[in-house]
C-alpha positions in Angstrom: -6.9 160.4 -219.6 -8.2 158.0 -222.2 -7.5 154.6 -223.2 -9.0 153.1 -226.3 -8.3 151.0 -229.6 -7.6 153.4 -232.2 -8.6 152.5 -236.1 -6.1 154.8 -238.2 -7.6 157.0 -240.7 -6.5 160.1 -242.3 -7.3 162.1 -239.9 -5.1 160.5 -236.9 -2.0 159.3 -238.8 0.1 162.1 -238.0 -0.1 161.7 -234.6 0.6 158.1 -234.8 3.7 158.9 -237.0 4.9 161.4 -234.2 3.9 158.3 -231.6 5.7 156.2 -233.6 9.1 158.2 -234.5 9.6 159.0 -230.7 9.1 155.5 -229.8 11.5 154.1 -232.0 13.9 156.3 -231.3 14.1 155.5 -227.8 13.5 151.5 -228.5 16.9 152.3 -230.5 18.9 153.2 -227.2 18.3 149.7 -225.9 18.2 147.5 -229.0 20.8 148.9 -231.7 19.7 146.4 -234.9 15.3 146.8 -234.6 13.9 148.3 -237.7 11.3 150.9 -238.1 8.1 148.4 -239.2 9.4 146.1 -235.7 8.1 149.4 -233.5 5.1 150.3 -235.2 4.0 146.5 -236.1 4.3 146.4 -231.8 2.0 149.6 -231.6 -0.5 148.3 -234.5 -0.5 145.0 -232.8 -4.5 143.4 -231.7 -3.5 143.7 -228.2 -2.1 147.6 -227.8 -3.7 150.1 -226.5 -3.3 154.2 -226.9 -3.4 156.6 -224.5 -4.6 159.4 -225.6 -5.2 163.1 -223.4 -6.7 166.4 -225.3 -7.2 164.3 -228.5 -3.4 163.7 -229.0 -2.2 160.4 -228.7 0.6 160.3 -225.7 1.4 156.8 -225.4 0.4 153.2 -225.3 0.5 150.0 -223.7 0.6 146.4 -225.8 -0.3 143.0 -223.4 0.7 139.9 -224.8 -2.1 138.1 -227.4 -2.2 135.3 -225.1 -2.0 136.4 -221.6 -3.6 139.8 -220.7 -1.2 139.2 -217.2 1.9 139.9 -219.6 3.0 143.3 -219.9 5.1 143.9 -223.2 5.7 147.4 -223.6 4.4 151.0 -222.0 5.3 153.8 -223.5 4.8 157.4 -222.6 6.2 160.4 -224.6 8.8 162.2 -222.5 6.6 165.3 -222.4 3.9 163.4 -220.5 6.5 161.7 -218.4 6.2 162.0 -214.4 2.5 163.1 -214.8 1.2 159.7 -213.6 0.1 158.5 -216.8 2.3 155.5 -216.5 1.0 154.9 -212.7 -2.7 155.3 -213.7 -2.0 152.3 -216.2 -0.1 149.8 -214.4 -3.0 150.4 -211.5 -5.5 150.2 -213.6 -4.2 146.9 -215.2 -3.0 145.1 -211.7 -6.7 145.6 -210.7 -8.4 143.9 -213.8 -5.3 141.3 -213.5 -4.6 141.0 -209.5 -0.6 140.2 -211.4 1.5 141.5 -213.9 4.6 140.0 -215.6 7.0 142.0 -217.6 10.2 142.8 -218.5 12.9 145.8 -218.8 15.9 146.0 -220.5 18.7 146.3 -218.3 19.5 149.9 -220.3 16.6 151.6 -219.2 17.1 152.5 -216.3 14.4 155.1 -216.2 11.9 152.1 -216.8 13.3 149.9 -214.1 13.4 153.0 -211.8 9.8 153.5 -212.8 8.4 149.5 -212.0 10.6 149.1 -208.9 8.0 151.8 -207.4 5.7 148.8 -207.0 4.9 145.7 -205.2 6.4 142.4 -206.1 9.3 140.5 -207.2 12.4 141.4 -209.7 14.7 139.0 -211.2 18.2 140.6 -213.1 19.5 138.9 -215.4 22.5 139.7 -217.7 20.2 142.0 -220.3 16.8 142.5 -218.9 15.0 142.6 -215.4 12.0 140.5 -215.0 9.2 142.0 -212.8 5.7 140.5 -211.5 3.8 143.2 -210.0 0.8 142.5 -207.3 -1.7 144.3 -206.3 
């Protein structure tokens, strides 16, 4: 596994568009009324990450600007799901960070199923569930 910055070119904006497309369509489940330029203007954002196996791009990660403790989204194709690419990250990030803050909607339960695997503290509240991981 890899993790990098990507600079699109023409060479790689296919398999953003196929990163892209899936991701949306799964942010979609959980919030009805986002448009198409709110998911990829979350994946082009300064402070995402992809994760990238083989050369193909099968997810990414986006911290918050401010706060590298802040955890806004992870996303992992399905395909590559239950491979421990999502484990590998939130590791690797609680031991440059010590914490990590984030939250899940309240739909996904496969994400909340996911972060209640590790340590720390969950709030619910009526549409999301807040987490702070520790190391």
């Amino acid at each position: 596994m890899n993790i990098q910055k990507i600079d699109l070119s023409q060479a790689n904006i296919f398999l953003f568009d196929d990163l892209l497309g899936d991701f949306y369509s799964e942010l979609q489940d959980y919030y009805s009324d986002l448009f198409m330029n709110y998911a990829e203007d979350l994946i082009l954002d300064d402070s995402s990450y992809f994760i990238l196996e083989d050369n193909s791009i099968i997810g990414f990660y986006t911290l918050s600007p401010c706060n590298s403790q802040i955890l806004r989204y992870l996303y992992i194709k399905r395909e590559y799901r239950k491979m421990n690419y999502g484990i590998s990250i939130i590791k690797q990030l609680l031991t440059e960070n010590k914490t990590l803050k984030l939250n899940c909607s309240i739909k996904n339960k496969i994400g909340i199923s996911f972060y209640n695997k590790f340590n720390g503290t969950k709030t619910v509240n009526d549409d999301e569930v807040t987490y702070e991981l520790e190391l």
